[in-house]
Kinemage of the C-alpha trace (Angstrom):
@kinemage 1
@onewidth
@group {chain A} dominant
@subgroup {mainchain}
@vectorlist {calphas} color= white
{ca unk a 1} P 0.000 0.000 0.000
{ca unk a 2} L 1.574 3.316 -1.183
{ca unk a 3} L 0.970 6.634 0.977
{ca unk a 4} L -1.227 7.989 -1.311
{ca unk a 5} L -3.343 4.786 -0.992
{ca unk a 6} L -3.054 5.252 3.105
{ca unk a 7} L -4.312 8.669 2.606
{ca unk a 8} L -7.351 8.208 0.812
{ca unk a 9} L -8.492 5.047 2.960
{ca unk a 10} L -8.303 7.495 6.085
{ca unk a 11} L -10.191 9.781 4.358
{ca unk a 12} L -12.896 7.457 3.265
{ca unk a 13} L -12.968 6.261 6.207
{ca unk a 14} L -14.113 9.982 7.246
{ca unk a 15} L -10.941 9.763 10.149
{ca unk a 16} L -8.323 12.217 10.738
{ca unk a 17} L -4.260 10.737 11.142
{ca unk a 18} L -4.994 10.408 15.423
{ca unk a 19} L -8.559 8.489 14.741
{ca unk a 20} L -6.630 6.617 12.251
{ca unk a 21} L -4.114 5.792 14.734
{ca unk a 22} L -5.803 4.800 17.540
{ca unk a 23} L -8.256 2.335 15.448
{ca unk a 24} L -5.363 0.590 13.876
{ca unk a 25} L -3.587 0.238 17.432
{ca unk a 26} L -0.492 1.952 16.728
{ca unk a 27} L 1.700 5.284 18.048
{ca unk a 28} L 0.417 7.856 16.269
{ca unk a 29} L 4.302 8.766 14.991
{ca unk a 30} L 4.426 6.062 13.152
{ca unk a 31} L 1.277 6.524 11.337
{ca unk a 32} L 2.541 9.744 10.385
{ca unk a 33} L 5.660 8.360 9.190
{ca unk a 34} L 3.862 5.895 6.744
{ca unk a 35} L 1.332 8.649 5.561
{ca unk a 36} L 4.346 10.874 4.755
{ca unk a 37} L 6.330 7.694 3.010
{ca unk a 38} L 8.919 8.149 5.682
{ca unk a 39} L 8.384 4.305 6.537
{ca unk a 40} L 6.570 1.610 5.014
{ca unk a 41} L 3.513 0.514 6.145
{ca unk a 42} L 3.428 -3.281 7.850
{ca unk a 43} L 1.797 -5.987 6.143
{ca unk a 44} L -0.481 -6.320 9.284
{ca unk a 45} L -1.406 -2.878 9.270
{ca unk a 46} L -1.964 -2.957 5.416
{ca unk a 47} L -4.430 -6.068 5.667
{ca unk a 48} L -6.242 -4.186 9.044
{ca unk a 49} L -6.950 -0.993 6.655
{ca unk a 50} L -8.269 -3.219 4.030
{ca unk a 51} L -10.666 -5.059 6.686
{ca unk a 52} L -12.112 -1.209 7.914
{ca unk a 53} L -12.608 -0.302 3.979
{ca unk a 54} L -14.703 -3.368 3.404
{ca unk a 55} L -16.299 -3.319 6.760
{ca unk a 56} L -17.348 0.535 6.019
{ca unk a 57} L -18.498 -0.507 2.589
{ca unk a 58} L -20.582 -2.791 3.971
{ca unk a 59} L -22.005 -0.778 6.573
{ca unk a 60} L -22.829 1.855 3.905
{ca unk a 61} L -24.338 -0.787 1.292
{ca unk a 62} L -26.554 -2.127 4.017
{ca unk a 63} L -28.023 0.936 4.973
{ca unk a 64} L -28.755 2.017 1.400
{ca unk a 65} L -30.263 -1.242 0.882
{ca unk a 66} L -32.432 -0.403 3.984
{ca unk a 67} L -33.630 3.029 2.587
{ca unk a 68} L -34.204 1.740 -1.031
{ca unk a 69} L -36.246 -1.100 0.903
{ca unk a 70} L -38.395 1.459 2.529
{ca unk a 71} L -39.232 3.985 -0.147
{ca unk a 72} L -40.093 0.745 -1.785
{ca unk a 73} L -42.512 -0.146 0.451
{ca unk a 74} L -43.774 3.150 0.799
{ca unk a 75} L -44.270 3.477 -2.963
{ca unk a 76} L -46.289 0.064 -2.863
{ca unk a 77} L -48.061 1.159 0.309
{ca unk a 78} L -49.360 4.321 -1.760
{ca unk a 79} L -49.920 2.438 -4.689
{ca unk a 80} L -52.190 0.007 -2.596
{ca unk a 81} L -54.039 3.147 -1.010
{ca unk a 82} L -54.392 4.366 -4.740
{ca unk a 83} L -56.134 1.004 -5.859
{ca unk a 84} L -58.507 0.541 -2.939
{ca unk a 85} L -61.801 -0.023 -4.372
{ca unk a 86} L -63.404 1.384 -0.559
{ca unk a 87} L -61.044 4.471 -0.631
{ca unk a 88} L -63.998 6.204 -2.582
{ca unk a 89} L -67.857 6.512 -2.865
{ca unk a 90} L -69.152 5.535 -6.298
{ca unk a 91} L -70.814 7.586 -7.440
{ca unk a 92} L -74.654 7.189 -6.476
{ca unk a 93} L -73.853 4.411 -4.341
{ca unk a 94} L -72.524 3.507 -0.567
{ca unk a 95} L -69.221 3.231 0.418
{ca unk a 96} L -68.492 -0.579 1.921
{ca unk a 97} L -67.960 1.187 4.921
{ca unk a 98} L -71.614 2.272 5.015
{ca unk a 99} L -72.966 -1.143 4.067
{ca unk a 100} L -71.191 -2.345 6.986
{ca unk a 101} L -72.483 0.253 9.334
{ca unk a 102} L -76.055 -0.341 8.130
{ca unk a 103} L -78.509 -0.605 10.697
{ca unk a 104} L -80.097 -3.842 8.492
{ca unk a 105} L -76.836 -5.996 9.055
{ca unk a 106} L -76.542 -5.479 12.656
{ca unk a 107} L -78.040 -7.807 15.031
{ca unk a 108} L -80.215 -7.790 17.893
C-alpha cells in the first residue's frame, strides 16, 4: 500500500491521522511516518486498513439497501391506497364502509 493509498483510505474512512491511529492500534508517529512515506507501512497494518474499507463498505451498502427497501414499500403502500376499491364513494352508491355500518346488518 503506497501513501497515497493510506491517505485516501483514512479519508474514506471519514478519520483524521490520530482516529486513524488509535483504530489501527499503533503510536500515532508512526502513522505519520507511513502517511508521509517516511516508513513503510506493515503488512499487518496494510491487511487491518483493508478489513475497515470493506467493513465501512458494507455498513454503507446495508443501509442504502435499507432506505431503497423502505421507499419501496412506501411506494407500494401508496400504490395500494391508490387502488382501494373502498377508498372512494361511487358515485350514487354507498361506500363498503356504510354497508357495513347499516342498521339492516346489525343484530339484535
Amino acid at each position: 500500500m503506497t501513501r497515497s493509498e493510506l491517505i485516501a483510505a483514512r479519508r474514506e474512512l471519514g478519520m483524521n491521522r490520530v482516529e486513524m491511529a488509535k483504530r489501527l492500534r499503533t503510536p500515532y508517529r508512526a502513522y505519520d511516518k507511513w502517511e508521509r512515506g517516511e516508513r513503510r507501512i506493515p503488512g499487518a497494518c496494510e491487511t487491518a486498513i483493508e478489513l475497515l474499507l470493506k467493513q465501512d463498505r458494507l455498513l454503507m451498502q446495508s443501509i442504502r439497501d435499507k432506505r431503497l427497501g423502505e421507499e419501496r414499500q412506501a411506494v407500494a403502500a401508496e400504490r395500494l391506497v391508490e387502488r382501494n376499491p373502498l377508498r372512494e364513494r361511487p358515485a350514487g352508491g354507498t361506500s363498503f364502509g356504510e354497508v357495513l355500518s347499516s342498521p339492516l346488518l346489525t343484530t339484535v
